[in-house]
C-alpha positions in Angstrom: 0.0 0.0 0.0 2.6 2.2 0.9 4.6 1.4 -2.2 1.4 2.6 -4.2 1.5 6.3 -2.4 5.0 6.8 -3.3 4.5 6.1 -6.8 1.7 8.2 -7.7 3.0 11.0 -5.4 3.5 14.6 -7.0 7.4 15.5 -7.3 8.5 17.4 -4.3 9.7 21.9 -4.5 13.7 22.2 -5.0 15.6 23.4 -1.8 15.8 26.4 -2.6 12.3 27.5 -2.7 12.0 27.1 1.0 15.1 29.2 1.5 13.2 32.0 -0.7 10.2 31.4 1.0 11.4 32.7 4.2 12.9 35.9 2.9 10.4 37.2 0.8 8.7 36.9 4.2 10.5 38.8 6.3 10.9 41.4 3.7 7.1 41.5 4.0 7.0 41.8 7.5 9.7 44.6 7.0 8.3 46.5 4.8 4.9 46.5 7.0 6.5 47.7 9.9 8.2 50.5 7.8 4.3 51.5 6.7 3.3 50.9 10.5 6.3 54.0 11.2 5.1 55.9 8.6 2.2 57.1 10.2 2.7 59.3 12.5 0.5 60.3 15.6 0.7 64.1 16.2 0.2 64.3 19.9 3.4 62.0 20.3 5.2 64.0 17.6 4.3 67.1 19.8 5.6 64.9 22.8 9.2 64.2 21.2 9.4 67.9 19.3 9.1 69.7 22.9 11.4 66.7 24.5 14.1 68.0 21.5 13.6 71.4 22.5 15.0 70.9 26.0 17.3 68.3 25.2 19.0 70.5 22.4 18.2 73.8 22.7 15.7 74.5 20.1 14.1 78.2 20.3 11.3 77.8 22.5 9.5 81.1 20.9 8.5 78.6 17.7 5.5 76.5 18.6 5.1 73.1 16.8 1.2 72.8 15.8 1.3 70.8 12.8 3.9 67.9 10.9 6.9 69.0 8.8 6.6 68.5 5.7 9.2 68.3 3.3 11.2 70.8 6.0 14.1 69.8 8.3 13.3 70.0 11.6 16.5 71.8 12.6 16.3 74.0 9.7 12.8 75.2 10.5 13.2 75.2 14.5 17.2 76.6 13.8 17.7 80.3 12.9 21.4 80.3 10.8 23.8 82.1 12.5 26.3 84.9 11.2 29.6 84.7 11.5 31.5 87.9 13.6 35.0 88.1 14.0 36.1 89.3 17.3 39.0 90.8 17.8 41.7 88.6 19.8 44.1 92.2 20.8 42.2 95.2 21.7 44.0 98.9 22.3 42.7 101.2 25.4 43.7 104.5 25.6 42.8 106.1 28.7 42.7 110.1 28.5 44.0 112.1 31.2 41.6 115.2 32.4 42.7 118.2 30.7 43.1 121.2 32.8 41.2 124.1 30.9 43.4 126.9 29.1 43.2 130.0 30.9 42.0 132.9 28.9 44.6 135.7 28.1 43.0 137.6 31.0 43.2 134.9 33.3 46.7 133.9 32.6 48.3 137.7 33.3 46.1 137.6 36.3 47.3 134.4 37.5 51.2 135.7 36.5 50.2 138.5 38.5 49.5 137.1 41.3 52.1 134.6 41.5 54.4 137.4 41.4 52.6 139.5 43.9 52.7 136.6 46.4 56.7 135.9 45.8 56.6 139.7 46.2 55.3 139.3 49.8 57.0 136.4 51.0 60.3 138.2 50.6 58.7 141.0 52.7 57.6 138.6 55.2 61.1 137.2 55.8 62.6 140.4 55.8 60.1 141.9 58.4 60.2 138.4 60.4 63.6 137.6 59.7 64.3 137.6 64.0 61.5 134.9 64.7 62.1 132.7 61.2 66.0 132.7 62.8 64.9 131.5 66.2 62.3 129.2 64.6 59.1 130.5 66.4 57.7 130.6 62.6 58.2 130.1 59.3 57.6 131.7 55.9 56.8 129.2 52.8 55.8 130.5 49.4 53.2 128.0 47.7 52.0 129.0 44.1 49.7 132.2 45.0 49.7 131.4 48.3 52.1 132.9 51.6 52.1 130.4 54.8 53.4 131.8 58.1 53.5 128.9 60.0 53.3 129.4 63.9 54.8 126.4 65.8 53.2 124.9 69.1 55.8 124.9 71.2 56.7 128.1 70.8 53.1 129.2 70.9 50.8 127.5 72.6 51.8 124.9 75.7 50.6 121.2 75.5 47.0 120.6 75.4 46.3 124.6 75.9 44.7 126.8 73.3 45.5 129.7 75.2 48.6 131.4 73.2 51.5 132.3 75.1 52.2 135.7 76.3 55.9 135.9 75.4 54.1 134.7 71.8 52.0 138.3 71.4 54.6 140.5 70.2 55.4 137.6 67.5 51.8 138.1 66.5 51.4 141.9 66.6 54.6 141.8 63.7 52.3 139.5 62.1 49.6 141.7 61.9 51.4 144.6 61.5 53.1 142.3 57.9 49.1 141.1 57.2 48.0 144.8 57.1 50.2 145.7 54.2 48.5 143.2 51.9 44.5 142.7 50.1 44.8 139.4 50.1 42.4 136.6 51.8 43.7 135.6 55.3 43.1 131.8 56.7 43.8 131.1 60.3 43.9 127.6 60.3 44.3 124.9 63.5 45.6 121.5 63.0 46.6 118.6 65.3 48.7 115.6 65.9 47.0 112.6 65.8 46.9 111.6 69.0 43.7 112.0 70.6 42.7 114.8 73.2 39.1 114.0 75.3 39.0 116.3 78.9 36.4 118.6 80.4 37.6 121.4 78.1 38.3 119.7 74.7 36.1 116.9 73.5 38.3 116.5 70.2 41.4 117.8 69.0 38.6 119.1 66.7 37.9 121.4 69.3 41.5 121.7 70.4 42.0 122.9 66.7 39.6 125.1 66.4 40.0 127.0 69.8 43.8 127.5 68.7 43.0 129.2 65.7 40.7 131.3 67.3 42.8 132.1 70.0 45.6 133.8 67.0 43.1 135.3 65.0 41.8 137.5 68.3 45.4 138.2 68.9 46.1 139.4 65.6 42.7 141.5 65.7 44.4 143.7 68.7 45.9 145.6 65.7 42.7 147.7 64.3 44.1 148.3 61.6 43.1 144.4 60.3 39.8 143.8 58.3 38.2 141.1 59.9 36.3 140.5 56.8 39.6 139.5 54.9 39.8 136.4 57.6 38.7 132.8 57.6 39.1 130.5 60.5 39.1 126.8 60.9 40.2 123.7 62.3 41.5 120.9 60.8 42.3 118.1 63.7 44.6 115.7 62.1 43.2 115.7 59.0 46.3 117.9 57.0 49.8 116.0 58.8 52.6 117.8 57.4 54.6 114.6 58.2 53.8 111.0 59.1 52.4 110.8 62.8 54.6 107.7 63.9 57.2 109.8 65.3 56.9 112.2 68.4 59.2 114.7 66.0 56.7 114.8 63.2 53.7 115.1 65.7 55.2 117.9 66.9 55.7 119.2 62.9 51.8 119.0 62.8 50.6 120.4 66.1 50.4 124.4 64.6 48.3 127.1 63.4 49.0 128.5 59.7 48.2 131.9 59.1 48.4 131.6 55.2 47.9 134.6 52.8 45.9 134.1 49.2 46.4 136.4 46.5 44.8 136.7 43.1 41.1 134.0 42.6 41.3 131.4 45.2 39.3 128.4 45.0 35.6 130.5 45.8 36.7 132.6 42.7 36.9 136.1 45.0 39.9 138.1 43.7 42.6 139.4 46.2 45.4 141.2 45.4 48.5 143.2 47.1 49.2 146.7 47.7 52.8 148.1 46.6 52.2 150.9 47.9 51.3 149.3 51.2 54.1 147.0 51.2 56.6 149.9 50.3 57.8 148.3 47.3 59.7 150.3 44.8 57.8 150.8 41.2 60.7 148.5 39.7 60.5 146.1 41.6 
């Protein structure tokens, strides 16, 4: 029977169409997943769009409503970018503040009163040549400006702002010297920095101030002054003439300057000097 079968049995497929079989099968099965990819569901392209956004930096000003087509996504999320060169060295240059140019006027006023207060230092020493000589003061010419400096321990005692009788007649030829001039007068106080605090003094503020009080009355014993040409003040320890480490520059600071402005101070009032006052000759 089973001799029969065999004999009337069909002719069996080649190898090889199994083999073929199976691939055109999975290239089926390859191809419908590839049509399963291609359509797309919006609300998860939405999804992954915003994920890119974050993850790469996409402009979040662009909203993504509807499906690329035919557009890159980086192209239409991207804006190109243009190319600036930036300069590796760069060259500063700072500009100093320019003093203004005086106007002709200005400048022979300013020459004028330079000379005028070079003019009345050499007076100055010459009247007060005695007390420059036995250092109770000095005389120091600064631009348009005369500085008689009175020094403490020749004026004043420690901690006192009283000024010492043997001191007065030093003054009065002061004020007689002051009275021969139009210029501004400064009485001015100043300080170590070593700090005074008593019943009498609460600062060297105070002790300042006081001092330079004290002088100007003294030197307002000669009527023939004009109050009105005076300033007084106090500095403390604010203006050292030398560094205060060292009881031999403390004592350089403790004084009272008496110092004489000629020509436009700082205000802009205009002072001047008086040859004929001074007793200058017309050459000089």
């Amino acid at each position: 029977m089973m001799t029969s079968l065999k004999k009337n049995a069909p002719p069996a497929c080649p190898p090889w169409l199994a083999t073929f079989a199976d691939l055109m099968s999975l290239l089926m099965c390859f191809f419908v997943l590839l049509l399963s990819f291609s359509e797309m569901d919006v609300q998860k392209y939405k999804r992954v769009a915003g994920s890119m956004k974050f993850a790469f930096g996409v402009q979040r000003q662009i909203r993504v409503e509807d499906i690329p087509k035919g557009t890159s996504v980086i192209k239409q999320e991207f804006s190109p970018g243009k190319p600036v060169p930036t300069p590796v060295k760069t060259i500063q240059q700072v500009a100093k503040e320019k003093r203004p140019e005086l106007n002709p006027t200005d400048q022979v006023q300013d020459k004028e009163a330079s000379k005028k207060a070079k003019e009345f230092e050499n007076v100055a020493k010459r009247e007060l040549a005695t007390e420059v000589q036995e250092n109770k003061i000095s005389v120091k010419l600064e631009d348009k400006k005369v500085i008689i400096r009175l020094k403490e321990g020749e004026s004043f005692q420690s901690g006192s702002e009283l000024v010492r009788p043997t001191f007065l007649p030093v003054i009065a030829k002061i004020a007689n010297v002051l009275k021969k001039t139009k210029g501004s007068i400064i009485v001015a106080g100043h300080t170590d920095n070593l700090r005074i605090s008593n019943a009498r003094f609460r600062s060297n503020w105070d002790l300042s101030a006081e001092r330079a009080v004290s002088v100007a009355l003294a030197l307002f014993r000669d009527e023939g002054l004009d109050q009105k040409r005076f300033t007084v003040v106090g500095y403390a320890d604010t203006k050292p003439l030398a560094d205060n480490k060292k009881a031999e520059n403390r004592s350089k600071n403790r004084r009272v300057e008496i110092t004489v402005v000629f020509g436009k101070d700082e205000e802009g009032g205009d002072f001047s000097i008086d040859d004929e006052e001074i007793g200058l000759p017309d050459d000089f």
